[in-house]
C-alpha positions in Angstrom: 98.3 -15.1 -39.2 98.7 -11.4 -39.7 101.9 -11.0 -38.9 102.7 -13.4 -41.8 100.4 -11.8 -44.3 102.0 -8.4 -43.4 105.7 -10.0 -44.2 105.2 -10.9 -48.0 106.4 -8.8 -50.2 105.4 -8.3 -53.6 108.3 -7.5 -56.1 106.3 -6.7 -59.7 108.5 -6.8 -62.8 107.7 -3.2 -64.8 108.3 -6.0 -68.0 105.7 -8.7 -67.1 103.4 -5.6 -66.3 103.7 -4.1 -69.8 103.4 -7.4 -71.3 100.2 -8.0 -69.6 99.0 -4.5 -70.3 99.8 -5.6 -74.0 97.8 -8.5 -73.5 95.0 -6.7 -72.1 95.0 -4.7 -74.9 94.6 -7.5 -77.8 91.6 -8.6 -75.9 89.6 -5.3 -76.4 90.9 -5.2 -79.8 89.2 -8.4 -80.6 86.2 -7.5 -78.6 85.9 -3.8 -80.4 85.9 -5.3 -83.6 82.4 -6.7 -83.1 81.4 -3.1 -81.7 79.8 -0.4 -83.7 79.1 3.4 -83.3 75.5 2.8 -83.4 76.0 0.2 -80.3 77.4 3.5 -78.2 74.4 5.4 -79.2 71.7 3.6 -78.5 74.2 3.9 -74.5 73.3 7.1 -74.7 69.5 7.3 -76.1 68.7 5.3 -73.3 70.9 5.8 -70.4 69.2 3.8 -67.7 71.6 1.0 -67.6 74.3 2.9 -67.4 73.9 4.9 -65.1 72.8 1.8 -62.9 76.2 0.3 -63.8 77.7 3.5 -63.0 75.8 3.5 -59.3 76.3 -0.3 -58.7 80.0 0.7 -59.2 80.3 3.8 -57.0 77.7 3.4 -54.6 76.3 -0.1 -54.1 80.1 -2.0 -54.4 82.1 0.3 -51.6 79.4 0.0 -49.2 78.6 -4.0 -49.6 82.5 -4.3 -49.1 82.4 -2.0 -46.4 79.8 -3.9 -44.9 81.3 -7.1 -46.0 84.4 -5.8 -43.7 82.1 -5.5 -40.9 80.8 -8.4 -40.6 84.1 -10.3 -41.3 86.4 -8.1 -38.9 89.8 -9.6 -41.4 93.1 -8.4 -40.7 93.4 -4.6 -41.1 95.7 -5.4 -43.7 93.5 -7.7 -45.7 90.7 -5.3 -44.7 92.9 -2.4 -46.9 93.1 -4.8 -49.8 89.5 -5.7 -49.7 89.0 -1.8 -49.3 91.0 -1.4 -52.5 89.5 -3.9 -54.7 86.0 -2.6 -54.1 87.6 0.8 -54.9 88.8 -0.5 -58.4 86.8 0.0 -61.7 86.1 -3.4 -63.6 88.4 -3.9 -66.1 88.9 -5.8 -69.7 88.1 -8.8 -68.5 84.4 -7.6 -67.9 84.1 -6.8 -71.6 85.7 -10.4 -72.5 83.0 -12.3 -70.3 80.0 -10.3 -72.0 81.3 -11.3 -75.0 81.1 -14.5 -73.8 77.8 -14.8 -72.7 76.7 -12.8 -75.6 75.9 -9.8 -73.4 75.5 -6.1 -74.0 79.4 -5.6 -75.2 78.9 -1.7 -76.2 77.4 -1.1 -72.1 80.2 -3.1 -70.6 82.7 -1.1 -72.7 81.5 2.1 -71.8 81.1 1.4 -68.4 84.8 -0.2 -68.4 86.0 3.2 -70.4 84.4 5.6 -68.1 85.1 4.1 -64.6 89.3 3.6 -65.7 89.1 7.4 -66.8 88.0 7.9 -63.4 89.7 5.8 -61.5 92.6 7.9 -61.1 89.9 10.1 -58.8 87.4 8.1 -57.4 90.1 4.9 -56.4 91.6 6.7 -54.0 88.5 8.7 -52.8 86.5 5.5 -52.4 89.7 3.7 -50.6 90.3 6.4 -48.9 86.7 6.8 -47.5 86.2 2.9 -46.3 89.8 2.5 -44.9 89.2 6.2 -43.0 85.7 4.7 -41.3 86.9 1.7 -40.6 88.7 1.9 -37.2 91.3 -0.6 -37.5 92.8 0.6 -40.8 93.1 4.0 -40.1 96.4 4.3 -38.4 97.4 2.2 -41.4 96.4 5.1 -43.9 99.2 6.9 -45.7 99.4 9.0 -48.3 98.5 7.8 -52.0 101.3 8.5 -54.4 99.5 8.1 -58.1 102.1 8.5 -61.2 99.1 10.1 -63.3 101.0 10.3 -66.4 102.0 6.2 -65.9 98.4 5.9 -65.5 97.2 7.4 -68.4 99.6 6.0 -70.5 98.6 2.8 -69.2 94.7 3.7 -70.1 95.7 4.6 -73.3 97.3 1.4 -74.2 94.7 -0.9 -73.1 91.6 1.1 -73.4 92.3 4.1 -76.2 94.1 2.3 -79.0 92.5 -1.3 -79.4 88.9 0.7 -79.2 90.4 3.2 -81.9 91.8 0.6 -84.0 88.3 -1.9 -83.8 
């Protein structure tokens, strides 16, 4: 089974990727448009969700997958791409579901703004960290190339200019 996992190959289309990006983006546009300053500061005169987003996100997450790892024993392939999406910050999607449910928009939002700003850091760190502990991925470990300026461009168009514009 792992052997035929480890043969697929994943050819991504730079195109479709931008047009998704682009698509990502007119969802926060719509959801920012509902979103005032005075939503942000009441985030920051009373921090306590938050920061338990921002802990359930880099602290609780990697070590449930890592556990979740453990107990499953996957391929060491799989096991990297498990790694990696516990590594991930939530995205726009997030925002578009509390939407949905009529949730707290303005704390998803921040939380999804903060963790992608950091993700260029703490991805790999966290990756890095469960793949390096877990014996049968770590002879799979190589370097982490990260085209920083890609990425931020990236942030910018999903995250920077739909909030900017709503």
């Amino acid at each position: 089974m792992c052997e035929f996992i480890d043969a697929i190959k994943l050819n991504f289309d730079e195109d479709k990727l931008f047009l998704l990006n682009l698509i990502l983006a007119f969802l926060m546009f719509g959801i920012s448009l509902n979103l005032k300053i005075a939503d942000f500061k009441r985030i920051l005169e009373t921090p306590r969700k938050a920061l338990a987003g921002f802990l359930s996100q880099y602290a609780a997450l990697p070590i449930v997958t890592y556990l979740l790892v453990l107990v499953m024993k996957p391929c060491p392939s799989i096991a990297m791409g498990i790694f990696l999406l516990g590594a991930c910050p939530g995205g726009n999607m997030s925002n578009f579901l509390s939407h949905l449910a009529k949730g707290n928009v303005a704390l998803s939002v921040t939380l999804s703004v903060f963790q992608t700003v950091l993700a260029p850091i703490t991805t790999p760190l966290i990756f890095a960290l469960c793949a390096n502990n877990y014996e049968p991925t770590q002879q799979l470990m190589q370097e982490i190339n990260i085209d920083t300026l890609k990425l931020m461009k990236e942030i910018f168009i999903i995250l920077g200019i739909p909030l900017a514009l709503g």
